[in-house]
C-alpha positions in Angstrom: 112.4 49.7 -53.6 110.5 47.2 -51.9 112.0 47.5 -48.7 111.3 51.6 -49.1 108.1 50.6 -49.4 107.5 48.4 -46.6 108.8 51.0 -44.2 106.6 53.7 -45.8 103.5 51.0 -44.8 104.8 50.2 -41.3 104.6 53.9 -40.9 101.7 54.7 -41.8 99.8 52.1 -39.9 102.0 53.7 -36.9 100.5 56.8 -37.1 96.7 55.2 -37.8 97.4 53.4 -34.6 98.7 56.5 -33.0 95.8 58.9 -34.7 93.2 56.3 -32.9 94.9 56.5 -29.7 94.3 60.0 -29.7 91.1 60.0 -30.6 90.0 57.9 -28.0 92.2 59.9 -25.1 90.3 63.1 -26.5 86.8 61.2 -26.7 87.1 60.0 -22.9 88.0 63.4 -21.9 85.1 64.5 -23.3 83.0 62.4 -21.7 84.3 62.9 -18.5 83.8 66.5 -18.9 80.7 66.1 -20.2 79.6 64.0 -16.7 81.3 66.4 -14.2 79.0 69.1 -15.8 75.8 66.7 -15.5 76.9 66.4 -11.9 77.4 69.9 -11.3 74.4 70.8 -12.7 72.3 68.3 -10.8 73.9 69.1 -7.5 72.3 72.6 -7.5 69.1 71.1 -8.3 69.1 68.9 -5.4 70.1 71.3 -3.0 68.0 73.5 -4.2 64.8 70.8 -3.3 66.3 70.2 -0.2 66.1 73.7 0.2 63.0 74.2 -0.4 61.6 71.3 1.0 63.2 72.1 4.5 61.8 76.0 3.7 58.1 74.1 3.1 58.4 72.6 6.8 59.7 75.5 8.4 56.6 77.4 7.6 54.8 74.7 7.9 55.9 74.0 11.7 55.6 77.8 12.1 52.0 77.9 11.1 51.1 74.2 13.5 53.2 76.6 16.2 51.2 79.5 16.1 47.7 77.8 16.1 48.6 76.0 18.9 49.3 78.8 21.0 46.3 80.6 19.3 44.3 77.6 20.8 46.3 78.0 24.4 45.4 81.5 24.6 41.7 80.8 24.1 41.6 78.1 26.4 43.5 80.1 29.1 40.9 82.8 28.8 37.8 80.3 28.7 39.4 78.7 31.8 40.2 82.3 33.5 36.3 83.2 32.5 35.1 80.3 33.8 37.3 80.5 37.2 35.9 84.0 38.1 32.4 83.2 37.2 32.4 80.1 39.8 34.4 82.6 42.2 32.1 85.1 41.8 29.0 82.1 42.4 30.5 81.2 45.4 30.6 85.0 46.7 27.2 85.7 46.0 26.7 81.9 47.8 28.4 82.8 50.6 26.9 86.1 51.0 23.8 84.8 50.4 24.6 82.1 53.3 25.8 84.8 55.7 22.3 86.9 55.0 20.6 83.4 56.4 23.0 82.9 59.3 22.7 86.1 60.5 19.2 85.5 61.5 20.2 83.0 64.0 23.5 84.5 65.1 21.8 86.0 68.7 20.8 82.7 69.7 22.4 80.1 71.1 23.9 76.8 69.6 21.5 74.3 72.0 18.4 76.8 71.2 19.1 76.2 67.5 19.4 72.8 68.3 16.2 72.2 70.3 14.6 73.9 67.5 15.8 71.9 64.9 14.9 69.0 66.6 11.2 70.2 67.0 11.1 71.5 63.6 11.9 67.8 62.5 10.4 65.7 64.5 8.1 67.7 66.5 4.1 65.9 65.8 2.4 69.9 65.8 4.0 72.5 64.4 1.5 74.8 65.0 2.3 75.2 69.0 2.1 79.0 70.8 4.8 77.8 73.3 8.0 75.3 72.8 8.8 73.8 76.6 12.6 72.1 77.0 13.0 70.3 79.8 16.8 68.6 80.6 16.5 65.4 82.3 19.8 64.2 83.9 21.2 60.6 83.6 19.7 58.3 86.1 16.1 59.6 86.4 13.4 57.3 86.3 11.7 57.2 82.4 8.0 57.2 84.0 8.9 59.3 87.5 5.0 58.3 88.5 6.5 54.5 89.5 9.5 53.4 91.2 9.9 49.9 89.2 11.1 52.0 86.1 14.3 51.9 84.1 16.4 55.2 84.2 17.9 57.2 81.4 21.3 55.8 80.6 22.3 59.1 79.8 21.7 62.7 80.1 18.2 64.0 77.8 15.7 66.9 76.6 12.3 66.5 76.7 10.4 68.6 74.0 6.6 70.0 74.6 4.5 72.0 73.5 1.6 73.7 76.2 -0.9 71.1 75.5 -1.4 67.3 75.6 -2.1 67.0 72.3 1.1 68.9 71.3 3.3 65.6 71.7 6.3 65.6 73.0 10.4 64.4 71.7 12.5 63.0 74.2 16.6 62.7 73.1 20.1 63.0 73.7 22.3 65.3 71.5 26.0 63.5 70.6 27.3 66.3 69.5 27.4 65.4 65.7 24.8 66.4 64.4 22.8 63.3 65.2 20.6 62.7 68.0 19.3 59.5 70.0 15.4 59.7 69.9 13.4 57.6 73.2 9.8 57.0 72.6 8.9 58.2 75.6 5.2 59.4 75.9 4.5 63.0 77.2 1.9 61.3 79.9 2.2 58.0 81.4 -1.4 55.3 81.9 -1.8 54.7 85.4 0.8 51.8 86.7 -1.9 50.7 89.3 -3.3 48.1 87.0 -0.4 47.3 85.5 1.3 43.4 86.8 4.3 43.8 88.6 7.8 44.3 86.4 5.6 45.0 83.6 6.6 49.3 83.7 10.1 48.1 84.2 10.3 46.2 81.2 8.2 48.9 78.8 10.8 51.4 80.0 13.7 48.8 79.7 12.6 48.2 76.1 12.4 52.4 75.4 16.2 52.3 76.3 17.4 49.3 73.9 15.2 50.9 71.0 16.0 54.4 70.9 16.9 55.4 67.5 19.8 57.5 66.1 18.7 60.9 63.8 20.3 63.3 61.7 19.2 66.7 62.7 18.9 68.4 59.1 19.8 72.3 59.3 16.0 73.3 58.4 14.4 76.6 57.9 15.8 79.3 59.8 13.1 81.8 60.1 11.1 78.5 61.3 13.5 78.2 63.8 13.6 81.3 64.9 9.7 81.7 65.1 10.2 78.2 67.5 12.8 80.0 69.9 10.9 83.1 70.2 8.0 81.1 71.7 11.0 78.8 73.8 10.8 78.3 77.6 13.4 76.2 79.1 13.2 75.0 82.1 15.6 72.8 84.2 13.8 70.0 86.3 14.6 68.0 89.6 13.6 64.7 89.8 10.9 66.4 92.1 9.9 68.6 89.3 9.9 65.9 86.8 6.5 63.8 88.7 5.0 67.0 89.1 5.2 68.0 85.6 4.0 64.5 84.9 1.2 64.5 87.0 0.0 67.7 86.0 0.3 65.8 82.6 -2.0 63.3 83.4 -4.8 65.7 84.6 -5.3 67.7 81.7 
C-alpha cells in the first residue's frame, strides 16, 4: 500500500512539473506573439512618418523651386527693361550727336581745328574776321630781326583783323593737343634792344611753349568762326610784311 502510494505521489508531481512546463512554453509564445504584433504595428507607423515627412519636403522644395524661378523671371524682365531703356538712351544719344555733327560735316578737319583753337584760347571772341597763317619750320619767330631763334617746327598763327584782336601761335600733334608759343602778334622795335637780347627772348618762347588740350567746344560757335575764316599761306617774305604792316596800325 505504501509503495502504491508513493508511485501515485511521484506521479502527480510529474505531471505538476509537466503542467508548468506547458504553461510557460504557451506563456512565451504569447509573448512573442504579442511583440511581433507591437512591431508590426509600429513599422507602419514609422513608415508612414517617413512618408510623410519626405511628402512635407517634397512640397516644400517644390514651393522654394518655384519662387526662385518666380524671382528669375522678374529679374530677367527688370534686366531686359532696363537693357532696352539704356539702348534706346544711347539711340536718341547718338542721334542727337549725329544732329550736332552734321553741322560741321562740310568743313574740313584743320578748319574745325583752327576754330577750336580760337574758340579756346583766342583773347576776343567777338572778331568779324578769323586770319590763319601757316608758318613753316625754320622761320625766324620775329621776321623784323635776323638775330632771332626759328620755329623748331612747323606752326599756325591765329588773328583776328585788328591789333587788339590778339593773336595764338601753335603746332597741332595730331592728338588732340596742341603746343601753344607766346608769340606776340606785333614785335617792339629791335633797334634799341642790346645785341643777342631778341635771340634769347625768342630762344626762351621756344623752351616755354606749353602743351593744350583742344576741348571739342560749341559747334555753331565754330561754325560762326569758319564762316568769317581766311587762310592764307605765307613766305618768309610775306611773313615781315604782315609783321610790319602789324606794327603800323
Amino acid at each position: 500500500m505504501k509503495k502504491l502510494r508513493k508511485i501515485f505521489y511521484s506521479n502527480v508531481a510529474l505531471l505538476l512539473l509537466l503542467a508548468l512546463l506547458l504553461a510557460g512554453c504557451t506563456g512565451s509564445k504569447n509573448e512573442e506573439s504579442k511583440q511581433s504584433s507591437n512591431h508590426d504595428t509600429a513599422a507602419p507607423s514609422d513608415e508612414n512618418r517617413n512618408g510623410t515627412e519626405d511628402s512635407t519636403k517634397i512640397g516644400k522644395d517644390e514651393s522654394e523651386e518655384s519662387v526662385t524661378k518666380a524671382s528669375n523671371e522678374h529679374s530677367s524682365k527688370e534686366t531686359a527693361a532696363d537693357e532696352s531703356n539704356e539702348t534706346s538712351s544711347k539711340e536718341v544719344k547718338n542721334d542727337e550727336e549725329g544732329k550736332e555733327g552734321n553741322v560741321l560735316a562740310a568743313y574740313s578737319s584743320e578748319k574745325i581745328e583752327y576754330a577750336r583753337v580760337w574758340l579756346q584760347l583766342g583773347p576776343n571772341q567777338e572778331i568779324d574776321e578769323l586770319n590763319v597763317r601757316h608758318i613753316s619750320a625754320g622761320e625766324p619767330i620775329n621776321p623784323n630781326d635776323d638775330t632771332s631763334a626759328s620755329y623748331p617746327e612747323d606752326v599756325i598763327q591765329l588773328a583776328g583783323s585788328r591789333l587788339v584782336d590778339g593773336s595764338v601761335t601753335y603746332h597741332g600733334n595730331g592728338d588732340g593737343t596742341i603746343h601753344v608759343y607766346n608769340v606776340p602778334l606785333r614785335w617792339d622795335s629791335a633797334d634799341d634792344l642790346d645785341q643777342g637780347v631778341m635771340r634769347d627772348v625768342t630762344e626762351n618762347i621756344i623752351n616755354n611753349t606749353k602743351k593744350v588740350y583742344v576741348d571739342t567746344g560749341d559747334n555753331e560757335k565754330i561754325k560762326r568762326l569758319i564762316d568769317i575764316m581766311v587762310i592764307h599761306r605765307l613766305t618768309t617774305a610775306d611773313t615781315a610784311l604782315f609783321h610790319a604792316y602789324s606794327i603800323n596800325q
